[in-house]
DSSP file (Angstrom, degrees, kcal/mol; ACC not computed):
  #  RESIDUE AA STRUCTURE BP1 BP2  ACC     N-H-->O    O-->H-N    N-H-->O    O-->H-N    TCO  KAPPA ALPHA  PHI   PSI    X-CA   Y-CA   Z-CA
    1    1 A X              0   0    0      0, 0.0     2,-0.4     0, 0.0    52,-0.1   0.000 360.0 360.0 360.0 142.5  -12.4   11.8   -2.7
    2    2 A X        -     0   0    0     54,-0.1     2,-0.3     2,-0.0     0, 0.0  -0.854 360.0-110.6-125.0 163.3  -12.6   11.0    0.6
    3    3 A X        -     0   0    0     -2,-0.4    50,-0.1     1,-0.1    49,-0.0  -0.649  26.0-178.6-110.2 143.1  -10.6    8.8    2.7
    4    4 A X        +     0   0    0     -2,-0.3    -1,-0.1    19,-0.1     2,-0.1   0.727  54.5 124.9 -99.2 -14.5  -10.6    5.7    4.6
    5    5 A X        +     0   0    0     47,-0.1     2,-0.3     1,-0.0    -2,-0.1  -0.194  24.0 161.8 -62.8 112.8   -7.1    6.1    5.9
    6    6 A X        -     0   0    0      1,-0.1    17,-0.0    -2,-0.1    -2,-0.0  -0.988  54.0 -91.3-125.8 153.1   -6.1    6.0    9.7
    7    7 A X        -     0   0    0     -2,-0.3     2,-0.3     1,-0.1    -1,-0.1   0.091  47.8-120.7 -49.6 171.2   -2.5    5.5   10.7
    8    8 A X        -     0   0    0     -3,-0.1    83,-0.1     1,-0.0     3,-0.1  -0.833  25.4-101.1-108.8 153.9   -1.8    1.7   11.2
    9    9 A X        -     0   0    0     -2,-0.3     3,-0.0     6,-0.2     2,-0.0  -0.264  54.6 -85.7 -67.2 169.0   -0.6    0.1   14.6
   10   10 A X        -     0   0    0      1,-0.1     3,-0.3     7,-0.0    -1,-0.1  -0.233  35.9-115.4 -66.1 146.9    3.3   -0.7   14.7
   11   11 A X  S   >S+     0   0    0      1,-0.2     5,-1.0    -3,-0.1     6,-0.3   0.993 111.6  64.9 -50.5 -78.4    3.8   -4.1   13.1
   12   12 A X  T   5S+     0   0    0      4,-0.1     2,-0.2     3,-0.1    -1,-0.2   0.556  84.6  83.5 -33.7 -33.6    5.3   -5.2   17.1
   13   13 A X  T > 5S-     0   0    0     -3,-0.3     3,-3.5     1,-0.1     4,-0.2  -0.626  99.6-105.4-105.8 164.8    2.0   -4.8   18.9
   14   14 A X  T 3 5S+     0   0    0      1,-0.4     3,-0.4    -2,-0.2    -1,-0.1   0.516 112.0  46.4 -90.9 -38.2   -0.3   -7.4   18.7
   15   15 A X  T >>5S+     0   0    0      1,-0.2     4,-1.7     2,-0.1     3,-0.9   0.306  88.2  85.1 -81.7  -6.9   -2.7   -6.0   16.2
   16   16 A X  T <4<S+     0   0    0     -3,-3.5     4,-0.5    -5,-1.0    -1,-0.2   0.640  81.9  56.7 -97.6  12.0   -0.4   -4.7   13.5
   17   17 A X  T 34 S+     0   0    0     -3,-0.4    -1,-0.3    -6,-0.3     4,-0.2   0.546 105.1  57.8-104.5  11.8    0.1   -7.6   11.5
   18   18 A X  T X4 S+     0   0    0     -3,-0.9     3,-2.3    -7,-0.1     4,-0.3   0.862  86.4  91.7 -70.4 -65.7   -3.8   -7.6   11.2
   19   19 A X  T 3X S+     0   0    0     -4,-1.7     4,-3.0     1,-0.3     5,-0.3   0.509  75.1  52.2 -17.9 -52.5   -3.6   -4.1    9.8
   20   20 A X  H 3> S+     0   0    0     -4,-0.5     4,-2.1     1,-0.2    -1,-0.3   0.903 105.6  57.2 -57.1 -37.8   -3.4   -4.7    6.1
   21   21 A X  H <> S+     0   0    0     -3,-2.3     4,-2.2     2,-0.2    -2,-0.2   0.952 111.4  42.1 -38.0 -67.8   -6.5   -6.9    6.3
   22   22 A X  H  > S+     0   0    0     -4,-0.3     4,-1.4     1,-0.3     5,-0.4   0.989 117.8  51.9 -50.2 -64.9   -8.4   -3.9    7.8
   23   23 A X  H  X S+     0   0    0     -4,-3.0     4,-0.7     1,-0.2    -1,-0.3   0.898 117.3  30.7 -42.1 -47.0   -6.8   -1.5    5.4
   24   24 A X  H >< S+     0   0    0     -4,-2.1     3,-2.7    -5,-0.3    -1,-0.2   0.974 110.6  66.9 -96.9 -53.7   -7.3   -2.8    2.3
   25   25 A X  H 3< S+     0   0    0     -4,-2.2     2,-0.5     1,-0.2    -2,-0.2   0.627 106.9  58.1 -13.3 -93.3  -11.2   -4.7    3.6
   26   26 A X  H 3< S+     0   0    0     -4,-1.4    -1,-0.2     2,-0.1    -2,-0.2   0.469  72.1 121.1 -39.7 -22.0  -11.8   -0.7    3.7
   27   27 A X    <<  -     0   0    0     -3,-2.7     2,-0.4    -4,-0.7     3,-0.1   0.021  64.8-139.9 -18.4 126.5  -11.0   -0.1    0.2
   28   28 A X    >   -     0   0    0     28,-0.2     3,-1.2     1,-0.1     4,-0.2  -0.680  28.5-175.6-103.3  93.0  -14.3    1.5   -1.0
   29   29 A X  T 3  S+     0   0    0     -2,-0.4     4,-0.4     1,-0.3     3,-0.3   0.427  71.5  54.8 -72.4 -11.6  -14.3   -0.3   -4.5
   30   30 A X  T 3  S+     0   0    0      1,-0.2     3,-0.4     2,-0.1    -1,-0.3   0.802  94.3  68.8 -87.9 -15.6  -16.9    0.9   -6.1
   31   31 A X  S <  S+     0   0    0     -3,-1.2    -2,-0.2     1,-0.2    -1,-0.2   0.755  80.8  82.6 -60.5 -11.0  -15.7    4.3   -5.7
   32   32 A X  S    S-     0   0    0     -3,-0.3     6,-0.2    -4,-0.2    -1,-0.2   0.946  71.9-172.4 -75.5 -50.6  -12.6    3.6   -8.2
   33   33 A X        -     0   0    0     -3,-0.4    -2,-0.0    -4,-0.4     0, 0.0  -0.093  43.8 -17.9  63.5 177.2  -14.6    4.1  -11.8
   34   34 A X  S    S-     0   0    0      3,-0.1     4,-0.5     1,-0.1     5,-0.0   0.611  73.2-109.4 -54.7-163.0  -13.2    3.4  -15.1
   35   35 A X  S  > S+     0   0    0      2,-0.2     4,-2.2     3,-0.1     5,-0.4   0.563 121.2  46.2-105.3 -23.0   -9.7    3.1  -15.3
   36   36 A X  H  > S+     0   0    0      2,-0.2     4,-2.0     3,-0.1     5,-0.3   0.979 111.8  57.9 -80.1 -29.9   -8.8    6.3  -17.1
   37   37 A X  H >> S+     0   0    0      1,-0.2     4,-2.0     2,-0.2     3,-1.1   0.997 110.5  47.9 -37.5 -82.6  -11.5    8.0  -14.4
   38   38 A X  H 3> S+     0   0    0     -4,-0.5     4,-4.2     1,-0.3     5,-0.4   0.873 112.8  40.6 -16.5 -71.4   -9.0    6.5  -12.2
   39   39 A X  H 3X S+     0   0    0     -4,-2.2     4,-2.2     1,-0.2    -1,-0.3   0.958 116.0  55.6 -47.9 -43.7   -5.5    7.8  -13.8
   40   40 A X  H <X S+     0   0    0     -4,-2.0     4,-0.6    -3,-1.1    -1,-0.2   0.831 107.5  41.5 -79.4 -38.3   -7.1   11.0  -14.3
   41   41 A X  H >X S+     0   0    0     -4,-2.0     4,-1.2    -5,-0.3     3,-1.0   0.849 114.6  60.0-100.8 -29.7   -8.2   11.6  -10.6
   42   42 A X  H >X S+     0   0    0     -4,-4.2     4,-2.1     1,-0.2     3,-1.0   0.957 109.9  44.4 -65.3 -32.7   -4.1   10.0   -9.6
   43   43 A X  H 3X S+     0   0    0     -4,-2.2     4,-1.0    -5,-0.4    -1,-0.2   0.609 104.1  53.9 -78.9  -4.6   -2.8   12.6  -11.4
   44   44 A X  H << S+     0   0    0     -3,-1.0    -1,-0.3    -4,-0.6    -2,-0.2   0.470 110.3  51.5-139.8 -43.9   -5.0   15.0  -10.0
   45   45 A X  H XX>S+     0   0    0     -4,-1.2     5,-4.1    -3,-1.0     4,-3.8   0.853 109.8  53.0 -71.2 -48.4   -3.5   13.6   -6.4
   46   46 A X  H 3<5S+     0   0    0     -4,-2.1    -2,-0.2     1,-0.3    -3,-0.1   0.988 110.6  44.7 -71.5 -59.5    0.2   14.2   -7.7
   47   47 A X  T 3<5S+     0   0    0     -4,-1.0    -1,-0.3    -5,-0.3    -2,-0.2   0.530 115.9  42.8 -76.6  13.4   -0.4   17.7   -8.6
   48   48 A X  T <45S-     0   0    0     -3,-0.6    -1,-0.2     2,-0.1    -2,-0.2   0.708 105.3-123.2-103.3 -38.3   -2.2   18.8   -5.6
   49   49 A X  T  <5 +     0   0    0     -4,-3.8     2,-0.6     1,-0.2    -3,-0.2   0.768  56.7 154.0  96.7  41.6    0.2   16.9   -3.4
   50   50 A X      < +     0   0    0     -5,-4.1     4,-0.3     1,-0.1    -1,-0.2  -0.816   7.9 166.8-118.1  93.4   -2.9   14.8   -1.7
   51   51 A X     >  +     0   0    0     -2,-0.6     4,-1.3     2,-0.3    -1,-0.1   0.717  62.0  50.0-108.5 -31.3   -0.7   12.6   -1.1
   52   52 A X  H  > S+     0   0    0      1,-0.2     4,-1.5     2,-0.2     3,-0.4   0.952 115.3  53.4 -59.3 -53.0   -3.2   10.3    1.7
   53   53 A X  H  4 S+     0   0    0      1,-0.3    -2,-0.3     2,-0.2     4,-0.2   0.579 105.7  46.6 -69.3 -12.8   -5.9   10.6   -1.2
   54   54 A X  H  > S+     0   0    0     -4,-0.3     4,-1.7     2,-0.2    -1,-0.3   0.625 109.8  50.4 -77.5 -39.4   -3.7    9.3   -3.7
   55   55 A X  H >X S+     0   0    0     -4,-1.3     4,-2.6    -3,-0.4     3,-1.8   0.987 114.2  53.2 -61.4 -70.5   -2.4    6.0   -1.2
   56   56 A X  H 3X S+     0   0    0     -4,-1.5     4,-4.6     1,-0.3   -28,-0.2   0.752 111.1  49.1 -31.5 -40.8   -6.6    5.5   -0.7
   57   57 A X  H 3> S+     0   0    0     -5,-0.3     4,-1.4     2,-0.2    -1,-0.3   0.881 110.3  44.6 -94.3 -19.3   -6.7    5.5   -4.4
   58   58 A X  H XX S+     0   0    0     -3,-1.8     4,-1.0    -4,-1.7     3,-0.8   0.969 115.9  44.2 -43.8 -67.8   -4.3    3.3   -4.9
   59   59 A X  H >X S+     0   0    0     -4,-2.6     3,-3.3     1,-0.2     4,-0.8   0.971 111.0  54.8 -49.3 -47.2   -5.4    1.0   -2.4
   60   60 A X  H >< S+     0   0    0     -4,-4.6     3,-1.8     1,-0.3     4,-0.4   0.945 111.0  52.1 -39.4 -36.3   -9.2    1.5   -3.7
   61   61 A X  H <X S+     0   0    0     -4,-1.4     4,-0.6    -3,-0.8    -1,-0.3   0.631 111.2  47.8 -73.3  -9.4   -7.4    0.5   -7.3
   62   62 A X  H << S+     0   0    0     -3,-3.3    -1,-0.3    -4,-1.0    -2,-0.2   0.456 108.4  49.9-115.5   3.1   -6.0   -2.6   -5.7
   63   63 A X  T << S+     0   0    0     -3,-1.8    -1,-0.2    -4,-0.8    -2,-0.2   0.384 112.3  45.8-109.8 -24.6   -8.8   -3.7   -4.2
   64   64 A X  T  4 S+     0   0    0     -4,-0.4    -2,-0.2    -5,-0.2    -3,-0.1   0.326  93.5  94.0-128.7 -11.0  -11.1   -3.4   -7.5
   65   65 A X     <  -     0   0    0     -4,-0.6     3,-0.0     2,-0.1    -3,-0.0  -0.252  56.0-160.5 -78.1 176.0   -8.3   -5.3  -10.1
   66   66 A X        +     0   0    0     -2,-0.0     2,-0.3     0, 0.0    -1,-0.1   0.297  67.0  84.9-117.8   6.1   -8.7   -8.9  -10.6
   67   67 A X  S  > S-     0   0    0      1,-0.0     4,-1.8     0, 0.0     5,-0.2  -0.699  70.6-144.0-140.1 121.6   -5.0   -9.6  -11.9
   68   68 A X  H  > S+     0   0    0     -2,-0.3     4,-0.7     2,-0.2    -3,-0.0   0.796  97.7  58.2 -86.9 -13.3   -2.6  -10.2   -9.0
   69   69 A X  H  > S+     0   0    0      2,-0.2     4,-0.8     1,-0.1     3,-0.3   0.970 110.1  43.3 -70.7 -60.4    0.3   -8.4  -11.0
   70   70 A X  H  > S+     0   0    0      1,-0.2     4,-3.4     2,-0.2    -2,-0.2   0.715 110.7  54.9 -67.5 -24.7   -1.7   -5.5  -11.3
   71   71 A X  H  X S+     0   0    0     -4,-1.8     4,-2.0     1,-0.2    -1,-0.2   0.743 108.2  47.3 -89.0 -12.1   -2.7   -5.7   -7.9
   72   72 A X  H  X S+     0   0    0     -4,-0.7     4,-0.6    -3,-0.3    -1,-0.2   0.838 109.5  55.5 -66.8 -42.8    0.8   -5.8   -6.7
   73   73 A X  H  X S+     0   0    0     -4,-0.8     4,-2.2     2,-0.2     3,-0.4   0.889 106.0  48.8 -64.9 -66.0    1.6   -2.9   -8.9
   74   74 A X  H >X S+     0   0    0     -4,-3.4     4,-1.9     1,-0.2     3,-0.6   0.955 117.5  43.5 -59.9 -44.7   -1.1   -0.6   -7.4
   75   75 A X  H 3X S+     0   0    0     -4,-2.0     4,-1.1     2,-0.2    -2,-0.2   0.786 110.5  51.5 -70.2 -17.2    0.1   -1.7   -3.5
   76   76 A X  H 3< S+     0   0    0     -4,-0.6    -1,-0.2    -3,-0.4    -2,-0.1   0.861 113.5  46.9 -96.4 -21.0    4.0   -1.4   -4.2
   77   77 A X  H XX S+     0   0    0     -4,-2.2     4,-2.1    -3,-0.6     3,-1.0   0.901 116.4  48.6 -81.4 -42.2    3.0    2.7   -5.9
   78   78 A X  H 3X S+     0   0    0     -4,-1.9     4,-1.2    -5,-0.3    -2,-0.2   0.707 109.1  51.3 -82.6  -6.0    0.8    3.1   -2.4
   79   79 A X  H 3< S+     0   0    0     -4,-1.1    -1,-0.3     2,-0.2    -2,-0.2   0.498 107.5  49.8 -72.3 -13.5    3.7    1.9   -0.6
   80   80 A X  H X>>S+     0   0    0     -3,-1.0     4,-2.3     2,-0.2     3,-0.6   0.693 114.3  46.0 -95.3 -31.3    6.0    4.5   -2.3
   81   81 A X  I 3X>S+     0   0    0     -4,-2.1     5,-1.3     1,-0.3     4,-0.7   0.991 113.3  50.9 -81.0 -51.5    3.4    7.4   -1.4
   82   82 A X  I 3<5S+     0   0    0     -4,-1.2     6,-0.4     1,-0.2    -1,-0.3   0.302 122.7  29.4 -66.2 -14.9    3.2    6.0    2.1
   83   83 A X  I <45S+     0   0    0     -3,-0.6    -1,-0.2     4,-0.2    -2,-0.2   0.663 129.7  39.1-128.8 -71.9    7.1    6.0    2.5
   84   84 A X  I  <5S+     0   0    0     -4,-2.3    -3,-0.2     2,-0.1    -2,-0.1   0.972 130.7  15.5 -26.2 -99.1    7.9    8.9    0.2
   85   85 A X  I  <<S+     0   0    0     -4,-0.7    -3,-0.2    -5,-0.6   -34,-0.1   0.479 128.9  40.6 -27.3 -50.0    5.1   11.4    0.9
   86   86 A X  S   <S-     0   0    0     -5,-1.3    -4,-0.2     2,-0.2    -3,-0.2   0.797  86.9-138.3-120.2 -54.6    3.4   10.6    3.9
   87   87 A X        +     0   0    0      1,-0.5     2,-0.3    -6,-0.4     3,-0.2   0.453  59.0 133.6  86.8   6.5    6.5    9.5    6.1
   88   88 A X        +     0   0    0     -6,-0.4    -1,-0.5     1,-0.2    -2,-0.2  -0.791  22.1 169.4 -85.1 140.2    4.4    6.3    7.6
   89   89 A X  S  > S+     0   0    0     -2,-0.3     4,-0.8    -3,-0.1    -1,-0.2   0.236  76.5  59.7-129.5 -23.3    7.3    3.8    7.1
   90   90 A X  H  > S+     0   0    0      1,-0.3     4,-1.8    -3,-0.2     3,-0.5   0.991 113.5  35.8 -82.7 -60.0    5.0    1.4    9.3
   91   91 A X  H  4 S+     0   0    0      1,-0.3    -1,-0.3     2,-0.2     4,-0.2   0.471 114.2  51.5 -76.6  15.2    2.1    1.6    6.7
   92   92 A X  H  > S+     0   0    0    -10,-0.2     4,-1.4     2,-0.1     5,-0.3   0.564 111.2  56.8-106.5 -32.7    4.3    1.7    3.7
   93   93 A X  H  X S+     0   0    0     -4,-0.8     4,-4.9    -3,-0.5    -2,-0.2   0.973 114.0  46.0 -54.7 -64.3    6.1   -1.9    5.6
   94   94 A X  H  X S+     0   0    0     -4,-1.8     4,-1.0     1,-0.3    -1,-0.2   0.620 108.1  39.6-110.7  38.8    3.1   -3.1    5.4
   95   95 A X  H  > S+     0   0    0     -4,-0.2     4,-3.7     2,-0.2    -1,-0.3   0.710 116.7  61.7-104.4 -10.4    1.2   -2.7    2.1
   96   96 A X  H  X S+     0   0    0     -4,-1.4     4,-1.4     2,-0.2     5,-0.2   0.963 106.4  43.7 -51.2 -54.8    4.7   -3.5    0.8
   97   97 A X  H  < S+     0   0    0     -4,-4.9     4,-0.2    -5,-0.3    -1,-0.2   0.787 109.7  53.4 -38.7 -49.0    4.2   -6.7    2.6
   98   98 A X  H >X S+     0   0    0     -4,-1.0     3,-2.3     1,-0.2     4,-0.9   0.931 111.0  49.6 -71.4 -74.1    0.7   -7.1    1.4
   99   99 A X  H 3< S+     0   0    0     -4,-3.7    -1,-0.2     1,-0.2    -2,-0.2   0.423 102.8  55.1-104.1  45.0    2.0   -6.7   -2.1
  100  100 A X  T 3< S+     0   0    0     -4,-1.4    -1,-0.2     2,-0.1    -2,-0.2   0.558 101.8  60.7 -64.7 -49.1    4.8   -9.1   -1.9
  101  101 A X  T X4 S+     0   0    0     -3,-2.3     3,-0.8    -5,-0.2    -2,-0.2   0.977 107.9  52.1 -42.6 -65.3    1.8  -11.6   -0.8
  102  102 A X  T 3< S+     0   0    0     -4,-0.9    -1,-0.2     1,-0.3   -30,-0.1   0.567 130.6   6.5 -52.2 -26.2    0.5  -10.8   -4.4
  103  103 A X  T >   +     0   0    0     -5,-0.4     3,-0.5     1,-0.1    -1,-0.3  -0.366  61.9 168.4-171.6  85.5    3.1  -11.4   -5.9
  104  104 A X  T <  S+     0   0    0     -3,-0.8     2,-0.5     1,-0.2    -1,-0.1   0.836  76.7  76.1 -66.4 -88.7    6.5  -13.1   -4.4
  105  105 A X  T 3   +     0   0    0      4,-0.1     2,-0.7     2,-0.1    -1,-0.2   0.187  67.6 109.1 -56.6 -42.9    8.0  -13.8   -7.5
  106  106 A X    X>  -     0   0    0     -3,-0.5     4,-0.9    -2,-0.5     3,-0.6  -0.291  52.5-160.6 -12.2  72.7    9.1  -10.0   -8.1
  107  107 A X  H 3> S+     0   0    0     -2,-0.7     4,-0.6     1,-0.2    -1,-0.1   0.746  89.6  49.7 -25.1 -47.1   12.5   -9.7   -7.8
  108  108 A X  H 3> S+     0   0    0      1,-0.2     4,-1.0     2,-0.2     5,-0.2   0.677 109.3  55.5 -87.4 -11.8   12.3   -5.7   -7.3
  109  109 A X  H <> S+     0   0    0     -3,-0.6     4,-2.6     2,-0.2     5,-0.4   0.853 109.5  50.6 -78.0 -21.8    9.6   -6.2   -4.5
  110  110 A X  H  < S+     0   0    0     -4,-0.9    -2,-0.2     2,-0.2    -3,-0.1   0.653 113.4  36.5 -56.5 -48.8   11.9   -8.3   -3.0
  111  111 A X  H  X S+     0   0    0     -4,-0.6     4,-1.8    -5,-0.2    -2,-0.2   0.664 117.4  55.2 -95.8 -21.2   14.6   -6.2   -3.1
  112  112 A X  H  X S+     0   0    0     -4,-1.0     4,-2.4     2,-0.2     5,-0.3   0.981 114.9  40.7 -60.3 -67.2   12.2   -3.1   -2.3
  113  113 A X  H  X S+     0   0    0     -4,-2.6     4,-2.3    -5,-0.2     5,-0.4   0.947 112.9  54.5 -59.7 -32.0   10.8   -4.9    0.9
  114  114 A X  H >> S+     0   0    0     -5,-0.4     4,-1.4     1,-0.2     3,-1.3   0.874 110.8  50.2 -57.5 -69.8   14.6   -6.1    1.6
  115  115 A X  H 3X S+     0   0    0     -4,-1.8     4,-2.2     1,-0.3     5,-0.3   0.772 115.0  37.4 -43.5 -59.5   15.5   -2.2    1.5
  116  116 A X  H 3X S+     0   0    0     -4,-2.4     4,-0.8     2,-0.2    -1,-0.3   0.788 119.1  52.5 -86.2 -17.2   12.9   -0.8    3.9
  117  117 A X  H <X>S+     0   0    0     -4,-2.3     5,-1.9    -3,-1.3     4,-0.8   0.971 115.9  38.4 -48.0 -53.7   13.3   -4.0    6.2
  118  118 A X  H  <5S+     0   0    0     -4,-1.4    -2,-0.2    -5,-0.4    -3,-0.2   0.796 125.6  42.1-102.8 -39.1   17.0   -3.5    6.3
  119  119 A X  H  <5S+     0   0    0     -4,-2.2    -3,-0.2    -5,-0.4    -1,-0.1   0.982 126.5  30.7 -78.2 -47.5   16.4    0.9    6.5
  120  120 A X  H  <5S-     0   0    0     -4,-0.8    -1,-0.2    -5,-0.3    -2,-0.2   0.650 115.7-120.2 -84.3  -1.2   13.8    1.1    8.7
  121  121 A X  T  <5 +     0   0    0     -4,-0.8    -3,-0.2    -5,-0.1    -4,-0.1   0.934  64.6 135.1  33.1  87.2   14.9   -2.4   10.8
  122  122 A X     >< +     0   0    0     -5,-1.9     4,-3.4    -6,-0.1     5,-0.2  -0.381  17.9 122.4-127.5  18.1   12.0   -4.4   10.3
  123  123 A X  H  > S+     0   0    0     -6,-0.4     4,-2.4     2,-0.2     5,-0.2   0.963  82.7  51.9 -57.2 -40.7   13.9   -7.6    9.4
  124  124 A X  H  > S+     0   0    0      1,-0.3     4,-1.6     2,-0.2     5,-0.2   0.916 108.0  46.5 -36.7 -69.4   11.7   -9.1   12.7
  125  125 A X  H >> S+     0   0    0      2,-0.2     4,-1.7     1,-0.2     3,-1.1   0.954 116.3  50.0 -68.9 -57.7    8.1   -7.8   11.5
  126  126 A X  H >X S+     0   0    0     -4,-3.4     3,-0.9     1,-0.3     4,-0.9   0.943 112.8  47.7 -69.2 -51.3    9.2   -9.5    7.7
  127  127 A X  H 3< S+     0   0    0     -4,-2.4    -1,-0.3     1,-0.2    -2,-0.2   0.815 114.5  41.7  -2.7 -75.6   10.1  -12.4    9.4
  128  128 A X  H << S+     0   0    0     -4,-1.6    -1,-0.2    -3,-1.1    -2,-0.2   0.575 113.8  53.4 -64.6 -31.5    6.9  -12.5   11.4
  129  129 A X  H <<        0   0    0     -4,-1.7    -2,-0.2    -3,-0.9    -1,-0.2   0.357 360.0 360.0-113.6   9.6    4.6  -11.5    8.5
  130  130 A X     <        0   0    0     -4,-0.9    -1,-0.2    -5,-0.3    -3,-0.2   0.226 360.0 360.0-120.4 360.0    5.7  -14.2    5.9
């Protein structure tokens, strides 16, 4: 699979609360296939440890849902690779952010984004980006 991913600007400079737009616009959606195609090729991510091709497929998957629950679901797992995995705490802020948009009502996205606001001290940029 190939990948659309380049790091994202810091939330603070002028451009990064643009970022998610760009990110997820890049999503190549047709590339996602079925949904067990899909599962099959995350699991595939987990056990190589390609761990940027696995965020990309998330995002492709979140890009390609129609269900704002689901779509939430797929950003809050590409925010955990992106956090986890990857070490990007600026893209993991904001596709958290992004699927917060999707779906405020979450109580544990709520308290997830509260967590990496409050660890990485980004109360400013949540602030700024709601």
């Amino acid at each position: 699979m190939h990948s659309n991913y380049t790091p994202l600007e810091p939330l603070h400079s002028p451009d990064g609360l643009d970022a998610i737009d760009d990110l997820l616009r890049s999503a190549e959606v047709e590339d996602v296939g079925s949904v067990d195609d899909s599962r099959r090729r995350e699991a595939e991510c987990v056990r190589g440890g390609r761990w940027e091709d696995l965020a990309a497929l998330l995002l492709d998957r979140s890009a390609a849902v129609p269900d704002a629950g689901e779509r939430s679901r797929c950003l809050m797992r590409a925010a955990q690779v992106y956090e986890t995995n990857l070490g990007d705490t600026d893209s993991a802020f904001v596709v958290m952010l992004a699927a917060f948009e999707e779906s405020p009502a979450t109580l544990d996205l709520a308290a997830d984004l509260a967590r990496m606001a409050t660890v990485h001290n980004r109360w400013r940029d949540l602030a700024c980006g709601m």
